[in-house]
C-alpha positions as CSV (number, residue, x, y, z in Angstrom):
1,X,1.3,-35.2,-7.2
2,X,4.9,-34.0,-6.6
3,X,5.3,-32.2,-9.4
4,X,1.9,-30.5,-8.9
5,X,3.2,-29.8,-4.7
6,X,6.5,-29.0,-6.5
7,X,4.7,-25.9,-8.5
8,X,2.6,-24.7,-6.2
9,X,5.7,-24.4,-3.7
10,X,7.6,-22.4,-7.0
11,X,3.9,-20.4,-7.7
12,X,4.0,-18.8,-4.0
13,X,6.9,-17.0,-4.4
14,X,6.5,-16.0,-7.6
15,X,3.3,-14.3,-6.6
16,X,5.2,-13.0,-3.7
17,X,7.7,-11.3,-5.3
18,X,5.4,-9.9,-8.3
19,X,2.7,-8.2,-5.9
20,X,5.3,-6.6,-3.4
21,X,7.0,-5.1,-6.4
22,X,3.3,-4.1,-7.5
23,X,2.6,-3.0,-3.9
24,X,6.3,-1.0,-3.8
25,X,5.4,0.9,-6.9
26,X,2.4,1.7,-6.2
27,X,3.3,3.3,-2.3
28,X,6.5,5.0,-3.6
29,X,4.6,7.1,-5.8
30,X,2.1,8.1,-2.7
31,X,5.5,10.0,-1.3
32,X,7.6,10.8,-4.5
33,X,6.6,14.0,-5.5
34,X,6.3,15.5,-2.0
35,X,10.3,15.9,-2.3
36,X,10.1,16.7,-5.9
37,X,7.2,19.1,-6.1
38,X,9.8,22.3,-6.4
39,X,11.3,21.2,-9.1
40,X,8.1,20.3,-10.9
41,X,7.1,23.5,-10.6
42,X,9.6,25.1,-11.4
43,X,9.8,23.2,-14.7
44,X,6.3,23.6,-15.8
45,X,6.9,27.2,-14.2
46,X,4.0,27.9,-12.0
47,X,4.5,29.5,-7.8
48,X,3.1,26.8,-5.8
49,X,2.7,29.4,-2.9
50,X,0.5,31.4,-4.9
51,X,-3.0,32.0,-4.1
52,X,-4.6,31.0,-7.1
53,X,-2.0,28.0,-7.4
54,X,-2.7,26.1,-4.0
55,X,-5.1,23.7,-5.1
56,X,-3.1,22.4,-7.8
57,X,-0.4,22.1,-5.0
58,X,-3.1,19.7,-3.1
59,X,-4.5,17.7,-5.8
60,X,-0.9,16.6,-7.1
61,X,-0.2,15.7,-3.5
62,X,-3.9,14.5,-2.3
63,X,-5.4,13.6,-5.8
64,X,-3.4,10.5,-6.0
65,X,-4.4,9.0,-2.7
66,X,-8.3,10.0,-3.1
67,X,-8.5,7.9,-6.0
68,X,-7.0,5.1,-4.6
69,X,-8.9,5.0,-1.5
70,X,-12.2,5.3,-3.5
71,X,-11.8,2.5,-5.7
72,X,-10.2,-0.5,-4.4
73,X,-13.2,-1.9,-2.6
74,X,-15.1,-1.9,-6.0
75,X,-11.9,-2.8,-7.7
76,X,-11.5,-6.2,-5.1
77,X,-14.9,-7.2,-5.7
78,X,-14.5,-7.2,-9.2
79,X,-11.5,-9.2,-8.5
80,X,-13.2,-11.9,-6.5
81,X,-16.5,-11.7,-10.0
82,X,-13.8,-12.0,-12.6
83,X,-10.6,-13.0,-11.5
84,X,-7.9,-11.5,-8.7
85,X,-4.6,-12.0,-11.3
86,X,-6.4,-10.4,-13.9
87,X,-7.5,-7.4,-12.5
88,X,-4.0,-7.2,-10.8
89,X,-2.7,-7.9,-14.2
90,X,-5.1,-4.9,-15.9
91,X,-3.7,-2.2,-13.0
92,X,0.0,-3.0,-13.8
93,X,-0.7,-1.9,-17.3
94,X,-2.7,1.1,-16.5
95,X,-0.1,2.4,-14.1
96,X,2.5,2.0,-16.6
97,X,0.8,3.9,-19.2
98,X,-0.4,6.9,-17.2
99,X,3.6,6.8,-15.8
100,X,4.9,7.2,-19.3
101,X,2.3,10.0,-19.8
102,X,3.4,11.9,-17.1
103,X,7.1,11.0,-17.8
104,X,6.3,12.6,-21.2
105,X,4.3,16.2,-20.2
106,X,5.3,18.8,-22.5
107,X,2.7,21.3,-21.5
108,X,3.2,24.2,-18.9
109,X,1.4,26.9,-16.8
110,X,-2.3,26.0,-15.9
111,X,-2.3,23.7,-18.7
112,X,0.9,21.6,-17.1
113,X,-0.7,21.1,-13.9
114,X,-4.7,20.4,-15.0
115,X,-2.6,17.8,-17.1
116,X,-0.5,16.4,-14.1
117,X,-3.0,16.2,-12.0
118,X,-5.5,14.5,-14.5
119,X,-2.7,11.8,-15.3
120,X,-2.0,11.2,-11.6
121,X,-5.3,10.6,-10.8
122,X,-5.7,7.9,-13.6
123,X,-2.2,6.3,-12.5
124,X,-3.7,6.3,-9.2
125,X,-6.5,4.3,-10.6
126,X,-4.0,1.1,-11.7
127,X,-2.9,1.6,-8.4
128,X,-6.0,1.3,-6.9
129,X,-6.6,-2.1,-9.0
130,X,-3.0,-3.6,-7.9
131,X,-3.9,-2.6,-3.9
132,X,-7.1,-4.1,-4.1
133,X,-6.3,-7.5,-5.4
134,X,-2.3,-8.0,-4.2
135,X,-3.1,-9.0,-0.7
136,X,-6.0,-11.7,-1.8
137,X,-3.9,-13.0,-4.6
138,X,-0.9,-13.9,-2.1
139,X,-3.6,-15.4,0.5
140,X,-4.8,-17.3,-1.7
141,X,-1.5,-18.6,-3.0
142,X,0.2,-19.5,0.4
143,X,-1.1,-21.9,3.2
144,X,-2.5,-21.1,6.3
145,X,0.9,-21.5,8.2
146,X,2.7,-18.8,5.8
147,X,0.2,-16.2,5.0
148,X,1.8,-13.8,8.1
149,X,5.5,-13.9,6.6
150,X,3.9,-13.4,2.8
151,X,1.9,-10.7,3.6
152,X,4.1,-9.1,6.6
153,X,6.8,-8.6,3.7
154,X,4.0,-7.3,1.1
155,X,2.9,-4.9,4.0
156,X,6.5,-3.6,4.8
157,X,6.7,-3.1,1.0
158,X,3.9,-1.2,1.2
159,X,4.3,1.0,4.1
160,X,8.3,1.2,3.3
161,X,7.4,2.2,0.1
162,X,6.2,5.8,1.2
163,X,9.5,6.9,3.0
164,X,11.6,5.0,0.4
165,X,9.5,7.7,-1.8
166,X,10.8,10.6,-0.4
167,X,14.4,9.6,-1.3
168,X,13.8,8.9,-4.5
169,X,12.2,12.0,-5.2
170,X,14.7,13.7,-3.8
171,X,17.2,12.3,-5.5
172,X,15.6,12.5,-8.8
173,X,13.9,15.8,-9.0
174,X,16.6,18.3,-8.7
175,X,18.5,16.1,-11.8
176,X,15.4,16.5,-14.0
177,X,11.9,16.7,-12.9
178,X,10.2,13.8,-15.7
179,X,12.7,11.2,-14.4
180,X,10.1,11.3,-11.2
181,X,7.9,9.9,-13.1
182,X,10.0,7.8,-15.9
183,X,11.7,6.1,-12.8
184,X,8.2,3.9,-12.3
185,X,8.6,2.9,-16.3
186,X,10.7,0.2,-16.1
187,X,9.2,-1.4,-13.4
188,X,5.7,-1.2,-14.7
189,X,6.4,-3.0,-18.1
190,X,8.6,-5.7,-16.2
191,X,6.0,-6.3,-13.9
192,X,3.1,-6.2,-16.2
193,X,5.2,-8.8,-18.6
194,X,5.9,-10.9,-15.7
195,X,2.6,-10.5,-13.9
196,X,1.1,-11.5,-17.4
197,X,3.2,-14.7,-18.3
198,X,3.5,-15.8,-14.3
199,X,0.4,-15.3,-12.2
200,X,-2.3,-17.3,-12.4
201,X,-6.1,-17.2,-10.4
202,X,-5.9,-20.0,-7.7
203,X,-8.9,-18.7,-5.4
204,X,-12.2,-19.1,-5.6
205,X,-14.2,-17.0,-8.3
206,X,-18.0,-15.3,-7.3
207,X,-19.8,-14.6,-9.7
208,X,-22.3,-11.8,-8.8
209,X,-24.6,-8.7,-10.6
210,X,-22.3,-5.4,-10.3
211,X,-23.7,-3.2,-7.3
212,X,-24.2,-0.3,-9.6
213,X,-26.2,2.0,-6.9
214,X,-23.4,0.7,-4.2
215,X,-20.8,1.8,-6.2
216,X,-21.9,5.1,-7.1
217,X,-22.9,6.0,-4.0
218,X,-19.8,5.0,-2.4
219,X,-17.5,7.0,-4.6
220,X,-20.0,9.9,-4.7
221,X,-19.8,10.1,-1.1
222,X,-16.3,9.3,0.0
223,X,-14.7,11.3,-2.5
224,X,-17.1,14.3,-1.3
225,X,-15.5,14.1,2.4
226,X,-12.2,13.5,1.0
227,X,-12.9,16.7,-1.1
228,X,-14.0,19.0,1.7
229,X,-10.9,17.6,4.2
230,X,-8.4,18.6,1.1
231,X,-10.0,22.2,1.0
232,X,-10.6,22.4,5.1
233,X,-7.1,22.7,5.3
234,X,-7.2,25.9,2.8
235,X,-7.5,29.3,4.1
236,X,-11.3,30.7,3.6
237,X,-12.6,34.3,4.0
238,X,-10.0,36.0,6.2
239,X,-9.7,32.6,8.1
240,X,-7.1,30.3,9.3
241,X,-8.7,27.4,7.7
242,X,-11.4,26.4,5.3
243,X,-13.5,23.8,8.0
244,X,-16.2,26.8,8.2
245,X,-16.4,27.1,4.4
246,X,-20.3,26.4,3.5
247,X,-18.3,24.4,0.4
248,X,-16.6,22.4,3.2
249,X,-19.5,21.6,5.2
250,X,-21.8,21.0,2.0
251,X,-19.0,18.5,1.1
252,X,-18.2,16.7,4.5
253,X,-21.7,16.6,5.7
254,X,-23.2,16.0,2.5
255,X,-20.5,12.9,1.8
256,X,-21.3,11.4,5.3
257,X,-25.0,11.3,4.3
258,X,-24.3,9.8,1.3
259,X,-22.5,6.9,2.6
260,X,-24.9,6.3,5.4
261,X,-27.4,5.6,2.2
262,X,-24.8,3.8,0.7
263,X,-24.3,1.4,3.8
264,X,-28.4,0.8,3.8
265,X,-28.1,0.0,-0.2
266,X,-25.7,-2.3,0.5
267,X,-27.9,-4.5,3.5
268,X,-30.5,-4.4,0.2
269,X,-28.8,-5.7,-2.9
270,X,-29.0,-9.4,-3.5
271,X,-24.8,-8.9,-4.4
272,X,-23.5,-5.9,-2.2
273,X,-20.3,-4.3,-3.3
274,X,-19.0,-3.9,0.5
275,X,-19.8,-6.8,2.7
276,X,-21.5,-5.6,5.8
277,X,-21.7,-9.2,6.8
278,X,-18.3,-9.5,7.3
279,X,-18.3,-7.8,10.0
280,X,-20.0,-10.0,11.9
281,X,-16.9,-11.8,11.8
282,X,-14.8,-9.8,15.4
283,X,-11.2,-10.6,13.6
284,X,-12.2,-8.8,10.5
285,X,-13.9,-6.1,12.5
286,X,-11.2,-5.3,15.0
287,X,-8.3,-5.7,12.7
288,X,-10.0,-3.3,10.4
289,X,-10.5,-1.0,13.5
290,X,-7.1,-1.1,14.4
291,X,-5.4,-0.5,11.4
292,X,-7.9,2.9,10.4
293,X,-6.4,4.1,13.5
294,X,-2.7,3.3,13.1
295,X,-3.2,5.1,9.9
296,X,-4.7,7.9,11.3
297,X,-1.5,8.1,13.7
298,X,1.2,6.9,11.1
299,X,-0.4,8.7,8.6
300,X,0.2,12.6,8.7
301,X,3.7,11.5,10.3
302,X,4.8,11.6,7.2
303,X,4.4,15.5,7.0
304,X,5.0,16.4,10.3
305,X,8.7,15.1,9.9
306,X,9.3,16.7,6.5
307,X,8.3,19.9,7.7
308,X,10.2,19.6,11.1
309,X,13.0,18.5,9.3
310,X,12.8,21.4,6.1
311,X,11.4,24.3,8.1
312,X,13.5,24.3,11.4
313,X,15.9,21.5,12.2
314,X,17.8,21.1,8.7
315,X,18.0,25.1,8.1
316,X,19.6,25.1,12.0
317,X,22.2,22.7,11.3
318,X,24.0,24.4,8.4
319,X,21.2,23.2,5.4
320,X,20.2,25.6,2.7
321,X,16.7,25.7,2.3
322,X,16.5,24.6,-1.3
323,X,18.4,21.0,-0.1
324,X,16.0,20.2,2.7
325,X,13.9,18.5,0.6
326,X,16.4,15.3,-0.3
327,X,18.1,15.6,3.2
328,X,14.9,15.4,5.0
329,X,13.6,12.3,3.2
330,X,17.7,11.0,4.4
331,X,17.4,11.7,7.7
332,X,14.0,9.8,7.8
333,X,15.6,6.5,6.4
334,X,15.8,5.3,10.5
335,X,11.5,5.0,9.9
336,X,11.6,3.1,7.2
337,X,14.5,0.6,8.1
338,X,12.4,-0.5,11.5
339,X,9.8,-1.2,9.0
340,X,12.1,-3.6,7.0
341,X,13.2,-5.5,9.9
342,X,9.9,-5.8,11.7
343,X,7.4,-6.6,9.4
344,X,8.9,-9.7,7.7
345,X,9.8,-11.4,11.4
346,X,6.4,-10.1,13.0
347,X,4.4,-11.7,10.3
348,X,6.4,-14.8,10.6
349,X,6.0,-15.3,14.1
350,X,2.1,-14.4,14.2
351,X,2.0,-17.5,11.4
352,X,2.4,-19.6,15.4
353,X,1.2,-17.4,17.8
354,X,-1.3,-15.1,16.4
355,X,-2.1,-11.9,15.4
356,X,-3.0,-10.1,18.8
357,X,0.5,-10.1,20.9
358,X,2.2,-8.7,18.2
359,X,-0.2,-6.2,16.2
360,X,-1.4,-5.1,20.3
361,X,1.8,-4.6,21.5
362,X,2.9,-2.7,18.4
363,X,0.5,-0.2,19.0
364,X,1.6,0.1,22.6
365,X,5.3,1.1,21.9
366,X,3.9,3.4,18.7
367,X,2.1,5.6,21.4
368,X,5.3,5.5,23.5
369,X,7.3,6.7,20.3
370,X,4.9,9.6,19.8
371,X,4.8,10.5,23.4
372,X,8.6,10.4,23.5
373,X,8.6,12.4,20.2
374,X,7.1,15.2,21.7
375,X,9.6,15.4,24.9
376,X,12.2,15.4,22.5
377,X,13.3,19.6,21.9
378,X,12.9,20.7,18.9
379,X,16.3,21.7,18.1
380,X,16.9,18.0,18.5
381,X,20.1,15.9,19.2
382,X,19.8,13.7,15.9
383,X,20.9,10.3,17.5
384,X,18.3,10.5,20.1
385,X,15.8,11.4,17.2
386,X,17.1,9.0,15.0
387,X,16.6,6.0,17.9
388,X,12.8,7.0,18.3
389,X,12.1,7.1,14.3
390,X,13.4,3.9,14.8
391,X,11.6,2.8,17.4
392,X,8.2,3.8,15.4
393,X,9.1,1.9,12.5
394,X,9.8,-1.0,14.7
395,X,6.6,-1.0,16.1
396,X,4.6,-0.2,13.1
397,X,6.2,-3.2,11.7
398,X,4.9,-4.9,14.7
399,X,1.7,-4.4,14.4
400,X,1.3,-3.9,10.4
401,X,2.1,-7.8,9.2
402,X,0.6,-9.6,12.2
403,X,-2.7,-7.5,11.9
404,X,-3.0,-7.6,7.9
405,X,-2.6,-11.6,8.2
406,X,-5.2,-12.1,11.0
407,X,-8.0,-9.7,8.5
408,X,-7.5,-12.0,5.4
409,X,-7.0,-15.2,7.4
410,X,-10.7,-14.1,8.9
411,X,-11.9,-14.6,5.7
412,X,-14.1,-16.9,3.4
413,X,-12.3,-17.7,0.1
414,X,-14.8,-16.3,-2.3
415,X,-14.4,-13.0,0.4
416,X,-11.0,-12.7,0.3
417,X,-10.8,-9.4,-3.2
418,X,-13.7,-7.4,-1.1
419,X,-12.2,-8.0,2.2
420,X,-9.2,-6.8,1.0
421,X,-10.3,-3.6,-0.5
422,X,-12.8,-2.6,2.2
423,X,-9.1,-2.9,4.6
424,X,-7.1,-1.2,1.8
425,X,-10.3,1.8,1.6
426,X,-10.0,2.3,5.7
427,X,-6.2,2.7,5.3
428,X,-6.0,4.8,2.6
429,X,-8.9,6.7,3.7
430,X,-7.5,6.9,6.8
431,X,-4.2,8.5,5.4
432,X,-6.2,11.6,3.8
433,X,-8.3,12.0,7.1
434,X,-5.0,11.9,8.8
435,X,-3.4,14.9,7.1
436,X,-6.3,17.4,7.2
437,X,-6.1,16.2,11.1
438,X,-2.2,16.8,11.8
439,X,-2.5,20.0,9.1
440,X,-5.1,21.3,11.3
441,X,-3.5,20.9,14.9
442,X,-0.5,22.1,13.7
443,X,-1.8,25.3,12.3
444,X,-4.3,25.6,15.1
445,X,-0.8,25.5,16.9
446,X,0.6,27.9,14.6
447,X,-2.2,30.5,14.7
448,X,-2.3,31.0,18.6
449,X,1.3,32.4,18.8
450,X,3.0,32.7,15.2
451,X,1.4,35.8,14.1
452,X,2.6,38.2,17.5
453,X,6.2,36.3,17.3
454,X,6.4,36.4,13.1
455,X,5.4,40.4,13.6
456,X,7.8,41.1,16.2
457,X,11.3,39.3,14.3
458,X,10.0,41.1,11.0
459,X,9.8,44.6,12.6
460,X,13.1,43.9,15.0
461,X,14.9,43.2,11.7
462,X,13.6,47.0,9.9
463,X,10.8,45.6,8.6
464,X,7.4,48.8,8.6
465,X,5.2,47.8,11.1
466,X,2.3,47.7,8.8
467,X,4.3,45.4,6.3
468,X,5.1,43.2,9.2
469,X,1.3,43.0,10.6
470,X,0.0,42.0,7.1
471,X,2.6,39.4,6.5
472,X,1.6,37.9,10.5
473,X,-1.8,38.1,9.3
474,X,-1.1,35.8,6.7
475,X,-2.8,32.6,6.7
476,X,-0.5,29.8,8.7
477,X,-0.6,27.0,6.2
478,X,1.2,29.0,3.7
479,X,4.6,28.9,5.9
480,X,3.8,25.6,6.5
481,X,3.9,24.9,2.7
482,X,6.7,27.2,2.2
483,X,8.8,24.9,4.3
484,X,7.2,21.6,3.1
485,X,8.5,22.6,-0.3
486,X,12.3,23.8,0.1
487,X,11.4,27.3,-0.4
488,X,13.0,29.7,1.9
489,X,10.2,30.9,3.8
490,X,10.5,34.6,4.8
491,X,11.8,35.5,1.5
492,X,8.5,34.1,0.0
493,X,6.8,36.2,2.2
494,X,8.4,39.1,2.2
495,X,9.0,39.4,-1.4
496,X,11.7,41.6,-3.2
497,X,10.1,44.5,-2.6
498,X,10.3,44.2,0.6
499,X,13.9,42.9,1.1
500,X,15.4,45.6,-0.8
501,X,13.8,48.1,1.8
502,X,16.1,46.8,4.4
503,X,19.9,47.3,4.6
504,X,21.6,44.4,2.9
505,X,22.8,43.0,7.1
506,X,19.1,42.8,7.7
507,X,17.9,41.4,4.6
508,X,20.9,38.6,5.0
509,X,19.6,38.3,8.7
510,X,15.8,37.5,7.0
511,X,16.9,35.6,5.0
512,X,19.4,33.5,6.5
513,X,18.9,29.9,7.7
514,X,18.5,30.6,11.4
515,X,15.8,33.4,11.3
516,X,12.3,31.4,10.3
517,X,14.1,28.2,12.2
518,X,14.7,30.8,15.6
519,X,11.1,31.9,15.2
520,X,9.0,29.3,14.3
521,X,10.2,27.2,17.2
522,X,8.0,28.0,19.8
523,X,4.7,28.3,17.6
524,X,5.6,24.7,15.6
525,X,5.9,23.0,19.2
526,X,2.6,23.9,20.4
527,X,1.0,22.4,17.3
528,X,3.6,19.7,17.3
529,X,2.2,18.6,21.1
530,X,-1.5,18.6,20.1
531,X,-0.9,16.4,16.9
532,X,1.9,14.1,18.6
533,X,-1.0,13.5,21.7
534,X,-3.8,12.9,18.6
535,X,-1.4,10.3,17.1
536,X,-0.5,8.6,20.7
537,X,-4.3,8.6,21.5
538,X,-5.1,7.0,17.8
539,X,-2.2,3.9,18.7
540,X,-3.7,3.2,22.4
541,X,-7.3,2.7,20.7
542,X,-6.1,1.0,18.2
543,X,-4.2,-1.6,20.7
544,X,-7.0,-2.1,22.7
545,X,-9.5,-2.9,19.1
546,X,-6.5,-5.2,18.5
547,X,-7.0,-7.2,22.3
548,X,-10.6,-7.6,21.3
549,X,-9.4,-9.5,18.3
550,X,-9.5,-12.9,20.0
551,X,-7.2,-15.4,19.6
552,X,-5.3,-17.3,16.7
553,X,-8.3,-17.5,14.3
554,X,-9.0,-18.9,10.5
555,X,-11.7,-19.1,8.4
556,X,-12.8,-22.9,8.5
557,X,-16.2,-24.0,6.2
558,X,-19.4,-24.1,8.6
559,X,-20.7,-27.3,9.7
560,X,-24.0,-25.9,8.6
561,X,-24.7,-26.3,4.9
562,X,-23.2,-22.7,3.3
563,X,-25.5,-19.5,2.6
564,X,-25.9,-16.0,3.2
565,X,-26.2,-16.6,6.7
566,X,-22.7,-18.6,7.5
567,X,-20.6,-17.7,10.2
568,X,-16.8,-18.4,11.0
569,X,-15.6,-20.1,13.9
570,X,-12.7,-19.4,15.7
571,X,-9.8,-21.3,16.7
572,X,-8.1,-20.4,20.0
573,X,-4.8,-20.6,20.8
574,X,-4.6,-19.4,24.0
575,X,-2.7,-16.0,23.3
């Protein structure tokens, strides 16, 4: 009996330290190549910026997290039919050979990026399989009284993992562009050894039928609105954006539909894929609420910084625009070390006092941050900027750890791989949703003032008026990728042809690092304000879902006998 106490003690952390490193891996490649893209590029020489080249720019960014937001509810209920380690084991493989594939692309042109993207998409899909099962393998491993700490350090890994990301890519890329993707390598065959030799299945196994129609229509119909959100963003027909695109409409109307059938499929088949019943159960429900809202606000974050950082802030304060990229993903690190210090404690203390304080008063003081953000000028005083990234990782640390434990502490064992990847969909999906919302605000911003303010600085500076009207007419999200990527954007716009028109003073003055900063000020702040408010909104709805949690709860076995009707009681704890 000691011995057999003994191992299971050992087991825990094993499992711990195998699926954060799972979860790590997984999350740094969601960020990596946003820092890197340039130099991809460059080496399988295509123009990003090009009009024929920006949907390859999108799917290398967005294909990646599509996938993974598709698949990892199927992926955790096949975990919970056939076994959580060795699906989990399965992913770390598939990861690792779809990294050395892309480590290894030889091709270039259209060819290079159909490939890239192709062999993101299928890394993506060992990624989907280790997010999926990660989070029900460690619940299952530790007791009741640990599960916050184990999976409030798997969640910082997780969310950490996206900024970390950045830095890496930016580190790596400009050295040689493959190493982006041979840096994963290492750590997929060590973790696929170790996952193989060390994990085992300690939960309880289901077996159940395959929802075929479930499945199908669930993919079908979330990858359609993921679709038509990636091209919304995407210039259409003389417009700013795509959202009035029949395509786009077809796509996002067309995808809701289908996953309103899917949700009645699923309330008819004797073994659904995604467990409507669960949320019967008010933890699972408002957890789940919660945390598809602090994604939504946390989410397109992510870009908002990068391109405040690359386009304006970074070019003011003596950066070239080709070194943005790695300084910006630097200058972010105050994010991701809140993160680091929150999560692990949060989760720990929520093991005594619940989920609700912590995960509610998280989102409280993420709003603050936002609000704060937007006071802040945009030709920023970095320490004051620095204290409020800080802040924001603080408090999604808060709230992350406390409010993953209290969702898989909700629910039964034989739940615990769907629960998980119907959370793990919401988030993801939630991420995606995010970025065609902050895109859109902050080129709706962009659009209401750039074009009169870009056409005035180009003609001031010798541009010909008519030059200088078509390049204002230009659609908005091409200066916002312009800057996302390190390029130096009036120079892409303006084009050689252009420049040489001009004396060599006023082509320096275009071209310098204070022009695009000087004019896009005023324009980025009025976008900045509308997404900033979205995000603060997001966080204050998501506290309140989290109040309406209850109280310190845990699955416990009916009284009843069990069947497809059972229900979970709650333990209060007064908090």
């Amino acid at each position: 009996m000691l011995n057999r106490s003994s191992d299971e003690a050992r087991y825990k952390w094993v499992a711990l330290s195998n699926t954060t490193l799972g979860v790590l891996i997984v999350t740094i490649n969601m960020s990596i190549l946003l820092i890197a893209l340039p130099d991809i590029f460059r080496g399988i020489g295509i123009d990003p910026l090009a009009p024929g080249n920006i949907s390859y720019l999108l799917w290398l960014i967005m294909g990646y997290l599509v996938v993974t937001a598709v698949l990892v509810v199927s992926f955790g209920r096949l975990g919970d039919m056939f076994g959580r380690t060795r699906m989990y084991n399965l992913g770390f493989a598939v990861f690792t050979v779809f990294s050395i594939l892309l480590a290894a692309t030889w091709m270039h042109g259209d060819a290079g990026a159909i490939w890239l993207i192709v062999m993101r998409v299928l890394q993506g899909v060992g990624g989907a399989l280790l997010l999926a099962t990660s989070t029900a393998i460690l619940t299952d491993a530790f007791p009741t009284h640990q599960r916050g700490l184990a999976l409030g350090i798997n969640q910082v890994a997780g969310i950490g993992g996206s900024f970390v990301g950045l830095v890496v890519g930016g580190v790596l890329g400009p050295v040689n562009w493959h190493w982006v993707f041979l840096v994963s390598v290492p750590v997929g065959v060590f973790g696929t050894v170790w996952a193989y030799l060390k994990l085992r299945d300690t939960g309880t196994r289901n077996r159940a039928r395959l929802d075929w129609w479930g499945n199908a229509t669930f993919a079908i119909g979330l990858v359609a609105v993921l679709v038509g959100i990636t091209y919304g963003i995407q210039p259409y027909a003389g417009h700013t954006m795509g959202w009035t695109s029949p395509v786009v409409l077809t796509l996002v109307v067309g995808g809701i539909v289908v996953l309103a059938l899917f949700a009645w499929i699923e309330t008819r088949v004797p073994d659904p894929m995604f467990r409507l019943s669960l949320f019967r159960i008010r933890a699972f429900t408002a957890g789940n609420v919660a945390s598809l809202l602090a994604a939504l606000g946390r989410g397109g974050l992510q870009f908002i910084l990068i391109i405040w950082l690359q386009g304006i802030w970074l070019p003011e304060h003596g950066y070239s625009f080709e070194r943005t990229p790695l300084w910006a993903g630097i200058y972010m690190l105050p994010l991701t070390i809140g993160f680091l210090v929150a999560g692990p404690v949060s989760g720990f203390l929520s093991d005594r006092f619940g989920a609700r304080p912590f995960a509610t008063g998280g989102m409280v003081v993420a709003a603050a941050s936002f609000l704060l953000l937007d006071v802040v000028p945009v030709d920023f005083d970095y320490l004051a900027f620095a204290g409020l990234l800080l802040l924001n990782g603080l408090a999604m640390g808060l709230f992350s750890s406390p409010n993953r434990a209290g969702i898989m502490n909700s629910l039964p064992p034989d739940q615990r791989g769907a629960g998980a990847g119907m959370t793990s969909t919401f988030q993801n999906a939630a991420t995606v949703l995010s970025i065609g919302i902050f895109f859109s605000m902050l080129i709706l911003g962009l659009a209401s003032s750039l074009p009169t303010t870009l056409a005035a600085g180009l003609t001031a500076q010798g541009v010909p008026a008519a030059t200088a009207a078509q390049v204002a007419a230009l659609p908005p999200v091409g200066t916002l990728f312009a800057a996302l990527l390190g390029f130096n954007p009036v120079q892409t716009l303006l084009g050689p042809q252009v420049l040489a028109g001009v004396t060599p003073a006023q082509a320096a003055t275009l071209t310098g690092r204070e022009f695009f900063p000087q004019l896009i000020s005023g324009p980025f702040a009025d976008g900045l304000t509308l997404a900033l408010g979205f995000a603060a909104g997001a966080c204050l709805v998501a506290a309140l879902a989290s109040v309406l949690r209850g109280g310190k709860y845990h699955w416990t076995e009916p009284d009843l006998a069990p069947g497809p009707t059972r229900t979970a009681r709650t333990a209060q704890s007064g908090n």
